[in-house]
C-alpha positions in Angstrom: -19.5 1.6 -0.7 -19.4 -2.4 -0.1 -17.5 -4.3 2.0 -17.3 -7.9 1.3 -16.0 -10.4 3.8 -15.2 -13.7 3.2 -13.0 -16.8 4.3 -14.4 -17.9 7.3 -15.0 -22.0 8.4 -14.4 -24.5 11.1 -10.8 -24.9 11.9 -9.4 -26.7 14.6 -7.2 -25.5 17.6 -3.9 -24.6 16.3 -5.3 -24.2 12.7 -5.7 -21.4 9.9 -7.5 -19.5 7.8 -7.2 -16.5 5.8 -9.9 -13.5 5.5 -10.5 -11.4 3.0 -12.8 -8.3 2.9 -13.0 -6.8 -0.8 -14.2 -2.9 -0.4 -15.3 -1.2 -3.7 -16.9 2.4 -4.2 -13.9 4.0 -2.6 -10.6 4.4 -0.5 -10.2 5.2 3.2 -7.8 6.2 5.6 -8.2 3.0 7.6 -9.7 -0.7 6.9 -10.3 -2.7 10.4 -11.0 -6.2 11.5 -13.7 -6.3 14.6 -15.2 -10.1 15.5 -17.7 -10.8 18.0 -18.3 -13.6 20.2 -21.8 -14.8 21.3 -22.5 -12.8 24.5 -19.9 -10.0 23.9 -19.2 -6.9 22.8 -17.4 -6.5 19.2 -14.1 -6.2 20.0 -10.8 -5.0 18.0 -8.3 -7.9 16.0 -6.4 -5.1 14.0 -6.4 -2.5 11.1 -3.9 -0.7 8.7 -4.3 3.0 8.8 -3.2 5.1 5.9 -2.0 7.8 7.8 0.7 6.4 8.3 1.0 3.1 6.8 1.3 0.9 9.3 -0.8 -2.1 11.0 -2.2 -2.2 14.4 -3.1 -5.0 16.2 -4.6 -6.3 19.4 -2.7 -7.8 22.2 -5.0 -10.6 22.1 -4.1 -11.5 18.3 -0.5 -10.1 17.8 2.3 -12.3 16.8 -0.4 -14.6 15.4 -2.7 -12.9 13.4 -1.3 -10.8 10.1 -3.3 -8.2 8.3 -2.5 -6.7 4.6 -3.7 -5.0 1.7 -3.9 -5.1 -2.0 -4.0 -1.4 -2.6 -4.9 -2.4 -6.6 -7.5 -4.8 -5.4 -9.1 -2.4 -2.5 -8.7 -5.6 -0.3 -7.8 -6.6 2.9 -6.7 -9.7 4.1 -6.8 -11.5 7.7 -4.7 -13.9 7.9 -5.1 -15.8 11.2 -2.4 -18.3 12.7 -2.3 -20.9 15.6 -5.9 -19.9 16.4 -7.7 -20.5 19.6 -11.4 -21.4 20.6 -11.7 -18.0 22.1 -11.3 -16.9 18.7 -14.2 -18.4 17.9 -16.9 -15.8 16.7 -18.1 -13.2 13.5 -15.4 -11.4 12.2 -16.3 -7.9 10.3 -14.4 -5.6 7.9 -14.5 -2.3 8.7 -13.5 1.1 6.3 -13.4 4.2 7.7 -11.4 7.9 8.4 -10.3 7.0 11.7 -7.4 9.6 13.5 -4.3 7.5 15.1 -5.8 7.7 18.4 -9.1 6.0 17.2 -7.8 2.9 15.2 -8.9 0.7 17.4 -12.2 1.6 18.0 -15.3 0.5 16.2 -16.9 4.3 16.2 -14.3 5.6 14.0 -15.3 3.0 11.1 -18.4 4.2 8.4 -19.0 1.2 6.7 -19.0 -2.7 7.7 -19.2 -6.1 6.1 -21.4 -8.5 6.6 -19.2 -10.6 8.7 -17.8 -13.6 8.5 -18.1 -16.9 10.9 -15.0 -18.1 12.1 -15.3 -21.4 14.9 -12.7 -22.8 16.4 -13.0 -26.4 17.8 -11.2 -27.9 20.7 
């Protein structure tokens, strides 16, 4: 299994970019978005889980940031509006058989990307 992230840059405040994590080798029940600052614990953007086919987000994020998925493709896409400089760090795929109650947490996920930088200016 491979997870391949890509799309990350320098964007201004207010700006966007799109993310894309290509997964081959096989399906899961859940694909996840995790980023990490410098000096802080990975923390949770979003994920679709499978289960039940719908998309969960952070509070952080929501209303701004929009994940999908090509089921034909085995990708997943990040696509990141109006975005801030606490936003500002590496951004990882994540694929995994997480249960509902576990979505959001970065335990539940098997296999990761290789992360992505994403820096936000002021």
């Amino acid at each position: 299994v491979q997870l391949q992230a890509s799309g990350g840059g320098l964007v201004q405040t207010g700006g966007s970019l799109r993310l894309t994590c290509a997964a081959s080798g096989r399906t899961f029940r859940g694909y996840g978005w995790f980023r990490q600052a410098p000096g802080k614990e990975r923390e949770f953007v979003g994920a679709f889980f499978g289960g039940n086919n719908r998309i969960y987000y952070a509070d952080s994020v929501k209303s701004r940031f929009t994940i999908s998925r090509d089921n034909r493709k085995n990708t997943l896409f990040l696509q990141m509006n109006n975005l801030k400089p606490e936003g500002t760090a590496v951004y990882y795929c994540a694929a995994g058989n997480p249960i509902l109650s576990s979505v959001s947490s970065d335990s539940a996920y098997i296999y990761w990307g290789q992360g992505t930088q994403v820096t936000v200016s002021s």
